[in-house]
N, C-alpha and C positions, 0 to 999 in steps of 0.2 A: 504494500500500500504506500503509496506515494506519499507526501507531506503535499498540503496544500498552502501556499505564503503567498499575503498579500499587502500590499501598503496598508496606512490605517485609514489612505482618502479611498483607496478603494473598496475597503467594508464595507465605509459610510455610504458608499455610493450604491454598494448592493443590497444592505440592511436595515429596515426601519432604524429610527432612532431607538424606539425603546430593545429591541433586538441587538444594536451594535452597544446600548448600553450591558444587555446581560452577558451576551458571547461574548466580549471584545474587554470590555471593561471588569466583567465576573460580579455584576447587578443582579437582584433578584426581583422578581417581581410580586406583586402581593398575594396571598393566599387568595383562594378561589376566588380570582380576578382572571384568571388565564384563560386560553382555549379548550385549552384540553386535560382541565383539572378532573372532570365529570364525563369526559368520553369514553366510551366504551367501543366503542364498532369496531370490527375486525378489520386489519391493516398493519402500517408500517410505519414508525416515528422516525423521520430520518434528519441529520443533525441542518439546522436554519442555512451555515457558514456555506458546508460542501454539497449537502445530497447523501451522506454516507447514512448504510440503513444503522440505526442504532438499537432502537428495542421494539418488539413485538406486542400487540394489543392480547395474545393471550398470555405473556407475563404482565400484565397493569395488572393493579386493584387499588382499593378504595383502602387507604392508610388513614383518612381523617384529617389529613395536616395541611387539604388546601391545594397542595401539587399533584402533578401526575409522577406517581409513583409505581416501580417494575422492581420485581425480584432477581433479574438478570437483564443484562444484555443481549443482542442476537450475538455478538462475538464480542469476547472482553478483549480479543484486540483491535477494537474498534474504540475502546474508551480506555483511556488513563488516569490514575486516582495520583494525587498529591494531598500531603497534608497542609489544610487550612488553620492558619493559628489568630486569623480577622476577627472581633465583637468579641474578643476575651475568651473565646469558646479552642478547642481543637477538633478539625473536622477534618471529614476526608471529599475533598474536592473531586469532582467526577469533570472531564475535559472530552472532547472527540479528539483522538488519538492521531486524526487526519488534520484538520485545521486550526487546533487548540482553543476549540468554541469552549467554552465556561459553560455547562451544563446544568449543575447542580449538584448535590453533595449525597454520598450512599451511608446509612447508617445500620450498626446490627440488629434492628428494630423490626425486620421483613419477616413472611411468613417463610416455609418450607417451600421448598425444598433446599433453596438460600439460608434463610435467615437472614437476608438482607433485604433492605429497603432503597432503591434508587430513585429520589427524589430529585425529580426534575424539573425544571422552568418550560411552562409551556412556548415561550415567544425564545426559547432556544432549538425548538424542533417545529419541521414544518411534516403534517400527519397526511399519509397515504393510504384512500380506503383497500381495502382488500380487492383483486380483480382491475386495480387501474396501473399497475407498473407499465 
């Protein structure tokens, strides 16, 4: 998988404001205020920056916290974690492994078969219903 690099006039140029805020800048957007906090339909989240497929609508569920949240990734080398140590808190930061979009943060909070929660910003993914690739 290739690295995708881009200026920072040309994000702005391909990305909403509030979008080059979260990807680009690692903003978060507010609890169910998103797109796709409450979607369910069958498809493909794939990252806002590149196009890369990143998680599957039948790993989502409904965590409570506001985001769209998945128990995995379609391939975790599609996404990269670094620790966040921003708001006094230590987190693990979730990024696209292709264009270094800011995604959102995974914690050990998730259901099975993980045990993980991937907590995502929805104006960091743009979503593909199933049957439109």
């Amino acid at each position: 998988m290739d690295k995708v690099r881009k200026t920072e006039a040309e994000w702005k140029a391909q990305l909403t404001p509030m979008e080059f805020a979260v990807a680009r800048e690692k903003g978060t957007e507010r609890a169910f205020t998103g797109r796709y906090w409450d979607t369910f339909t069958p498809g493909i989240y794939r990252c806002v920056g590149c196009g890369t497929p990143l998680f599957a609508s039948d790993t989502k569920f409904d965590a409570g916290c506001g985001w769209p949240s998945y128990f995995e990734p379609i391939d975790p080398a599609r996404v990269r974690e670094e620790t966040d140590t921003t708001h006094g808190m230590v987190r693990t930061e979730v990024l696209c492994n292709i264009c270094d979009a800011h995604l959102g943060h995974v914690f050990p909070d998730g259901p099975e078969p993980t045990g993980l929660r991937y907590c995502i910003n929805s104006v960091s993914m743009k979503f593909e219903p199933q049957g439109e690739e």
